[in-house]
C-alpha angles and dihedrals in degrees: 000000000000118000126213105187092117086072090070100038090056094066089055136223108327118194116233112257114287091041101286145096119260113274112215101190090037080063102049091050090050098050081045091058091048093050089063106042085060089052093049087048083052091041089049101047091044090058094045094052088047088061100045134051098203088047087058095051102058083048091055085051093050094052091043080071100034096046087145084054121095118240089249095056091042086060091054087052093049084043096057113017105004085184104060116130102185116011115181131157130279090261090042093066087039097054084047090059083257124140114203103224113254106278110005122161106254123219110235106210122167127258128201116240138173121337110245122195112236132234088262091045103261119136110249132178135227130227129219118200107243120203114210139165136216120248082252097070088057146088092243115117114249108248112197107250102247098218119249116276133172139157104275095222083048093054093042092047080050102049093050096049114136100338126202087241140024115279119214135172123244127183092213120024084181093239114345128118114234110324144345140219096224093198103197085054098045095224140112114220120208124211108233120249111015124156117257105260090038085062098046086053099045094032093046091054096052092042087059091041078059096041094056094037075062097050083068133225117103110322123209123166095228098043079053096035091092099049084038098064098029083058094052089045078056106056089036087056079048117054091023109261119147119270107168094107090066110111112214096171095099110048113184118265098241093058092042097053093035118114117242099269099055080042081060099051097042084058101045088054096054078051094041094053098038082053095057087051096048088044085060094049095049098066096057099047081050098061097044080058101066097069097056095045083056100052089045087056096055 
């Protein structure tokens, strides 16, 4: 096996950037600092959302186009440009073609990295600071957003697909709007003769009151009635339905006086349950798209 490290040995010792030699352990604390910094500015912005209704919509927003994202890092985008549309690394944009302007600021998001066992034997991970820029601090050329439009039968196909529960129409649901998740039955009922965006709103919400119901735990309808109708504002602000009727004003107790951690988790499960809904759907939209990119082929 031949061996080259006299190459390098032949250019000497040459001393790390700044004069000295690298420090491993100098390194380590700083990316740990960094680390941290990423997670206050999460903490921070999770406890300023849970005290403000117009602050949690434009998070909700943020995560309606990050859906991939985790709610943490959908924080961090709401954080620090709360109006990014496509946010990839410096190498991302590069491998697209694609050349990040001189000096942007750069969005730190969080990465996950390798598992670690802790000191009491649980399995941790660890978290890497990722720089990434918006599509705006690019070279890319702007392309007006065409806004979202699909056929409505085909949403709606797509939104009761495979549901977590029976579905079943009903002329009088006494009082309630739409439709309604009726838990000790284990069905959603469905009002007749709705138009199409009134159904994706009512339906959407009591999907995700079943959805939810099927995560476990103990369920109760108001104690899921928050992360219920935040998931349904989501998939609405994704598939372009309108939302404007959602009321953010009074946000519940428990989400306004939770740490930031709780504030966190609380997010991550109205993501987490707007995503199993949109995972669904997608499924669905995917496969009425295959016979037209066929017949554009040919």
């Amino acid at each position: 096996m031949s061996n080259f490290d006299d190459l390098f040995a032949a250019q000497g010792s040459q001393p790390y950037p700044g004069g000295q030699d690298f420090d491993k352990d100098a390194w380590a604390e700083k990316k740990k600092a960094e680390r941290q910094t990423v997670f206050d500015l999460a903490d921070s912005t999770a406890e300023a959302v849970s005290t403000d209704g117009g602050r949690f919509r434009e998070y909700l927003d943020v995560q309606a186009r990050f859906d991939r994202y985790s709610a943490t890092n959908a924080l961090l985008i709401l954080a620090q440009m709360p109006q990014a549309t496509q946010v990839r690394d410096y190498d991302g944009w590069k491998d697209s073609g694609v050349s990040v302007k001189r000096h942007p600021k750069s969005i730190s998001i969080l990465e996950q990295g390798n598992e670690y066992q802790r000191e009491d034997g649980s399995i941790g991970t660890y978290y890497n600071v990722k720089k990434v820029y918006d599509v705006s601090q690019t070279t890319a050329r702007k392309k007006a957003q065409p806004a979202v439009s699909m056929d409505e039968r085909l949403l709606l196909k797509a939104l009761i697909h495979r549901p977590p529960v029976p579905m079943q129409m009903a002329d009088d649901l006494s009082g309630h709007m739409g439709a309604y998740y009726d838990h000790d039955q284990q069905v959603i009922f469905v009002r007749r003769g709705m138009e199409a965006s009134d159904i994706f709103r009512s339906v959407s919400k009591e999907l995700a009151h079943a959805q939810i119901a099927a995560a476990g735990g103990d369920y109760s309808r108001q104690d899921a009635a928050f992360a219920a109708y935040s998931a349904s504002y989501l998939l609405c602000r994704k598939y372009g339905i309108d939302a404007s009727g959602y009321d953010f004003r009074q946000l519940p107790d428990s989400f306004r006086e939770g740490d930031a951690q709780s504030i966190r988790a609380a997010l991550t499960e109205i993501r987490d349950t707007a995503g199993e809904i949109s995972r669904r759907m997608a499924r669905v939209l995917e496969q009425s798209r295959q016979p037209k990119l066929k017949e554009q082929e040919r």
